[in-house]
C-alpha positions as CSV (number, residue, x, y, z in Angstrom):
1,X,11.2,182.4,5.4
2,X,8.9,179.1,6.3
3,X,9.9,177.3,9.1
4,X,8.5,174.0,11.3
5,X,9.7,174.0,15.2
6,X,9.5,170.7,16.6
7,X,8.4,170.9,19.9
8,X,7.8,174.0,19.6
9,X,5.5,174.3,22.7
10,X,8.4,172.9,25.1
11,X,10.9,175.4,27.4
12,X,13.4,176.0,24.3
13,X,11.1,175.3,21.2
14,X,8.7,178.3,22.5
15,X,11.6,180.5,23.0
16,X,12.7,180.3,19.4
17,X,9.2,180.2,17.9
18,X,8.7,183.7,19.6
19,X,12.2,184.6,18.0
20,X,11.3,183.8,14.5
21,X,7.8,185.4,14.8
22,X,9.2,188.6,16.0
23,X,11.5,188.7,12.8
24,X,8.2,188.2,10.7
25,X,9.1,184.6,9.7
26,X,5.9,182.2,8.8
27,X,5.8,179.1,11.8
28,X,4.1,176.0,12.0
29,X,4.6,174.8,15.7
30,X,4.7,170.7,16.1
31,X,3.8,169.5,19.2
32,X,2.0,166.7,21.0
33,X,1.6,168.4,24.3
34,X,3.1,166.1,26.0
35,X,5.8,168.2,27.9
36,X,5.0,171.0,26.0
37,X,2.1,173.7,27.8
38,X,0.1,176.2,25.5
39,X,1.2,179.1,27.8
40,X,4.5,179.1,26.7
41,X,3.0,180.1,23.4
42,X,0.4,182.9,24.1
43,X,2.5,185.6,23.3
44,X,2.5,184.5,19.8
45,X,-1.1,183.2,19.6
46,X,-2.4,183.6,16.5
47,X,0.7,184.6,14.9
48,X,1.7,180.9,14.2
49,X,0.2,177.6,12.7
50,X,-0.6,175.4,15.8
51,X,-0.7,171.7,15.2
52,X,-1.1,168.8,17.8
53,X,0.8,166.5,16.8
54,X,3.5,164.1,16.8
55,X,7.1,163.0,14.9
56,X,6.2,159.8,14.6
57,X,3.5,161.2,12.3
58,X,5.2,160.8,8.9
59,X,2.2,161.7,7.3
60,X,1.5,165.0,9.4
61,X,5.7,165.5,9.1
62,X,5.4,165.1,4.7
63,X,2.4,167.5,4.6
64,X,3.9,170.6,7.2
65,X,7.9,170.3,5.7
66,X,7.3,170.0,1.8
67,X,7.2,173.8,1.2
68,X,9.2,175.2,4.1
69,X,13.0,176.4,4.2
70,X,14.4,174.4,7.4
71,X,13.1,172.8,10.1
72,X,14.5,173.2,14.3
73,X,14.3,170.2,15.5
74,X,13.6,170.1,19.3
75,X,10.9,167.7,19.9
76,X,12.3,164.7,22.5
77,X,11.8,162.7,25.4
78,X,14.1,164.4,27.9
79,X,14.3,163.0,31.2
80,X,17.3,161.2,32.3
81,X,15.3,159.6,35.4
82,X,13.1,158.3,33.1
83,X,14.6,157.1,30.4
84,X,15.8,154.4,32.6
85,X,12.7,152.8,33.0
86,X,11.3,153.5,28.9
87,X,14.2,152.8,27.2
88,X,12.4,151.9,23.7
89,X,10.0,154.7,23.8
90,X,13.3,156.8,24.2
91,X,14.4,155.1,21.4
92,X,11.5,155.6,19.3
93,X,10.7,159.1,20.1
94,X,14.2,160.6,20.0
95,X,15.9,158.8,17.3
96,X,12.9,157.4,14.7
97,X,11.4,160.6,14.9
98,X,14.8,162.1,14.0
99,X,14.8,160.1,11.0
100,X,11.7,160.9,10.1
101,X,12.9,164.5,9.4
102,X,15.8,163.6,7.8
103,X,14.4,161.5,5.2
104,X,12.2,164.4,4.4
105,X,14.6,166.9,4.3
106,X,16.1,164.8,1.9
107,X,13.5,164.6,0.0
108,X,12.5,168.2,0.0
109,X,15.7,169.8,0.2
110,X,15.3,172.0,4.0
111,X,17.9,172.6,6.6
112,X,17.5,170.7,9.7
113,X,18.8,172.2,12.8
114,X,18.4,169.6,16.1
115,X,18.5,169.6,19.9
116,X,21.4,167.0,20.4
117,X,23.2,167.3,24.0
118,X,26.1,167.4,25.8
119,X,25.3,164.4,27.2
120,X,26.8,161.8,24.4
121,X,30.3,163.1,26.3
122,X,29.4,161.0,29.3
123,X,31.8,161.8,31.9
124,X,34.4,163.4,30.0
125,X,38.1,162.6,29.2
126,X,39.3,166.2,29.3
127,X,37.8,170.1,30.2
128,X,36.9,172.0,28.6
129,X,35.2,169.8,26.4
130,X,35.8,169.7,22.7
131,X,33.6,168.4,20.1
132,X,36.3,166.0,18.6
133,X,36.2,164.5,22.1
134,X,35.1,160.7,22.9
135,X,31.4,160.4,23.4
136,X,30.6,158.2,26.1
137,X,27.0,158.2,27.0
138,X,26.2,156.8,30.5
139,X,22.1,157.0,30.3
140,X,19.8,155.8,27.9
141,X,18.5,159.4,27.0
142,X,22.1,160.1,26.3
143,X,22.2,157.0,24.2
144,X,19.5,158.1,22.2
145,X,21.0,161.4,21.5
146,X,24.6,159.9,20.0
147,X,22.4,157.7,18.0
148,X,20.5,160.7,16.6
149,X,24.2,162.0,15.9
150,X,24.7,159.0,13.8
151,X,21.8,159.2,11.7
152,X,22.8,163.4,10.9
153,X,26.1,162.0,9.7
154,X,24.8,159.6,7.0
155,X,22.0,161.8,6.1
156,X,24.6,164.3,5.4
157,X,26.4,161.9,3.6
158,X,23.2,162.0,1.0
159,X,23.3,165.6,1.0
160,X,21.3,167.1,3.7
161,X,21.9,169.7,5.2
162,X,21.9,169.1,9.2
163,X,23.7,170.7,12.4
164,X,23.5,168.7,15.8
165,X,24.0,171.6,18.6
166,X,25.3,170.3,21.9
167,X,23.3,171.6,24.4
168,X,24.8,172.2,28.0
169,X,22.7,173.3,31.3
170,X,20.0,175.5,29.5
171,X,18.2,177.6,31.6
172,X,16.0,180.6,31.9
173,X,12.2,181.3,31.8
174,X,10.3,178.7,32.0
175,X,12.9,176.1,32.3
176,X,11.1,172.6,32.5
177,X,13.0,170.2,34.9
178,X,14.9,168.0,32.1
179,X,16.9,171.0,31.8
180,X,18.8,173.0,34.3
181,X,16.1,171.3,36.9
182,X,18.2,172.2,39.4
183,X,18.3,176.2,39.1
184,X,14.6,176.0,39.1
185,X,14.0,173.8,41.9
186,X,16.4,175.3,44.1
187,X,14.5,178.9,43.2
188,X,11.2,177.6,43.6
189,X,12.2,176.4,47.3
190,X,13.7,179.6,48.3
191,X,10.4,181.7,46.6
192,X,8.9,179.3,49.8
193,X,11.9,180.0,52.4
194,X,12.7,176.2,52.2
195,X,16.4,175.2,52.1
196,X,17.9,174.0,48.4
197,X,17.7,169.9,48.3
198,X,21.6,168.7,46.6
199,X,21.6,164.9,45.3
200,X,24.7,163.8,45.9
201,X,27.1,165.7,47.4
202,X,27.4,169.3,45.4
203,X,30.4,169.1,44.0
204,X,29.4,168.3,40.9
205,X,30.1,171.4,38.1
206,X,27.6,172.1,35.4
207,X,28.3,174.7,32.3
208,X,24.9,176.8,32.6
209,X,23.8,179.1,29.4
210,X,20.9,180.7,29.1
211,X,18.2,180.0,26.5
212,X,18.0,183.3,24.9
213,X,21.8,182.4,23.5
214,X,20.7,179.1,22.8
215,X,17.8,180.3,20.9
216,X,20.5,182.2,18.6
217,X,22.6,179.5,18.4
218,X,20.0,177.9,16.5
219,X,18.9,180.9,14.5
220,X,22.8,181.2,13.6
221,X,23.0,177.9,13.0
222,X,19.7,178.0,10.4
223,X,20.5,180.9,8.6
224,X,24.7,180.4,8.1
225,X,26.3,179.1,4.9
226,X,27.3,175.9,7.3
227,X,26.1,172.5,5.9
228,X,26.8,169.7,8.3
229,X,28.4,169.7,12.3
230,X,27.8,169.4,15.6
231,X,28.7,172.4,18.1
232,X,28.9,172.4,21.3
233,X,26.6,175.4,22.9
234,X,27.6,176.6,26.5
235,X,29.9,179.3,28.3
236,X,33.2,177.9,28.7
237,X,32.4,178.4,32.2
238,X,31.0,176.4,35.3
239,X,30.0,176.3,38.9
240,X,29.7,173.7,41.4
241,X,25.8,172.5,42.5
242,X,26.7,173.9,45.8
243,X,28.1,176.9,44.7
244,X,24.7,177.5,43.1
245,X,22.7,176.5,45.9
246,X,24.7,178.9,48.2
247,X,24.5,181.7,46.1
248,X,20.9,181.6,45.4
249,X,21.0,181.4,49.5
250,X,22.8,184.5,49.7
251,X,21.1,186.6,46.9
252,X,18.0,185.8,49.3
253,X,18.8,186.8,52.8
254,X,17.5,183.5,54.1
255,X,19.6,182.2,56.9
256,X,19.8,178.9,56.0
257,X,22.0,175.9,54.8
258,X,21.3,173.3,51.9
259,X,20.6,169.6,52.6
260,X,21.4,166.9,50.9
261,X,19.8,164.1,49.2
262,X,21.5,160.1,47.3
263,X,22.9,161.4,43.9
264,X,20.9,160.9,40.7
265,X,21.5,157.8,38.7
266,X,23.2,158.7,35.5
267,X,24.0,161.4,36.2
268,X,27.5,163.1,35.5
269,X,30.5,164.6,37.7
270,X,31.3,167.5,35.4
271,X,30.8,169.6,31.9
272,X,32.2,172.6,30.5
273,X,31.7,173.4,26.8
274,X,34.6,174.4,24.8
275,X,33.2,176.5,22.6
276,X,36.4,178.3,20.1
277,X,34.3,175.8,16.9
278,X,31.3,177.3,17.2
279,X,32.5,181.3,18.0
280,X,34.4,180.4,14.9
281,X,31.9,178.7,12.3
282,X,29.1,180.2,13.5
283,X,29.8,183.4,15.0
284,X,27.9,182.7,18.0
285,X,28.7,183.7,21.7
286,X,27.0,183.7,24.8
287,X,25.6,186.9,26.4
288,X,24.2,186.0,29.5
289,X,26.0,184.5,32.9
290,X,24.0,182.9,35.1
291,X,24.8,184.5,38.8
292,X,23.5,187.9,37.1
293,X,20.5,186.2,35.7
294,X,19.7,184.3,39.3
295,X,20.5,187.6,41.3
296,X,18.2,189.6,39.0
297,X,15.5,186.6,40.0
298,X,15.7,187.0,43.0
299,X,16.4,190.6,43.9
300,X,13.5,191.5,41.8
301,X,11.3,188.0,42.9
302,X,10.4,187.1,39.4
303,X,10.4,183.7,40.4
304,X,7.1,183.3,37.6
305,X,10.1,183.5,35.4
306,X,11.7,180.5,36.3
């Protein structure tokens, strides 16, 4: 099968170009290298079709999609912090560039399969959190990513064939801070016996899964008989920011306390994915929990890994 990964140089685009090259699939990587760093793709080097470039690029897009079977969508601005102060680039990146891929897929028939977040629940109503629930972005990056939900609705309306997956905390190797930030600065301080920095005051609870399951989320996603939804992708589990901080203080042996910093504008109390729509449409589950993952970092010190 011919594919197009958007992004595909970024923390989770890499992670399932590699996937789709190791099951002998034909990839042409978008990227404009703006997040995105040519290490996270040399184990596939020369096994793919590299192009620097960018979604706004409907020209590039038309010439790299008319001939392939589906297209993973992960290419975005991603930084809460900053979408604050670029609100229209956020805008234009995240949801024009959307579009761009939807009018082509309805034009040349693919399945798209897109990075949306669990972010357009805001601060939510209820927890676990189902997909059905209100969506209440509080940031502009969230913002963007309910607007890009909007647009997959009336393109499927015309036929295409589109799935928005809800990301939660993704994390795993080479996390980029937009992500689960947090896991990899608080490892990367206690790789140099400095104490993990909280904003705000650590009670906040985050639903953490790792980017190998999210990686077959999307894989599911592109290759089942689904059409059209959006699914929430997550663990149906959480644990506080301090509870992470301490662990990852325990795990090391370091006798030492967190401190703490002003909490992060925009930022939200608490998520946990319900995730029964998904296990049931899909047939997708998570495998990994993260206190085995960040024991196994530490215990072993593959902090490169992070």
């Amino acid at each position: 099968m011919r594919y197009v990964v958007t992004g595909g140089a970024g923390f989770i685009g890499s992670h399932i170009t590699e996937k789709l090259v190791e099951r002998s699939d034909i990839v042409t990587v978008i990227d404009n290298m703006n997040t995105g760093k040519e290490k996270n793709l040399e184990s596939v080097k020369g096994k793919i079709n590299f192009i620097k470039g960018d979604i706004l690029d409907v020209d590039l897009l038309e010439d790299v999609t008319k001939d392939v079977d589906g297209v993973f969508h992960q290419a975005a601005l991603a930084s809460v912090q900053d979408s604050f102060d670029k609100p229209d680039e956020y805008h234009n990146v995240n949801v024009n560039g959307t579009e761009n891929i939807l009018k082509l897929s309805k034009k040349y028939g693919f399945k798209v399969v897109y990075a949306s977040s669990s972010s357009v629940y805001g601060n939510p109503t209820r927890i676990p959190i189902k997909e059905s629930d209100e969506k209440n972005p509080i940031n502009p990056y969230a913002e963007t990513k309910l607007k890009k939900e909007e647009l997959a609705i009336r393109y499927s309306e015309m036929g295409v064939k589109v799935i928005g997956l809800r990301y939660f905390n993704v994390f795993g190797k080479g996390q980029s801070k937009e992500y689960a930030g947090v896991l990899k600065l608080f490892l990367e301080r206690i790789r140099d016996e400095l104490s993990p920095k909280i904003n705000g005051d650590g009670t906040q609870f985050r639903d953490f899964v790792h980017v190998s399951d999210v990686v077959n989320a999307n894989i599911m996603s592109m290759d089942s008989d689904v059409a059209y939804g959006f699914f929430n992708v997550g663990t149906n589990t959480s644990i506080t920011i301090l509870d992470v901080a301490k662990t990852i203080i325990e795990y090391s042996g370091l006798d030492i306390e967190p401190t703490f910093g002003p909490a992060l504008n925009g930022d939200v109390h608490g998520t946990v994915a319900n995730i029964d729509l998904i296990k049931k449409e899909i047939g997708w589950k998570p495998t990994i929990m993260l206190i085995d993952w960040v024991k196994d970092i530490i215990s072993s010190k593959k902090f490169n890994e992070v």
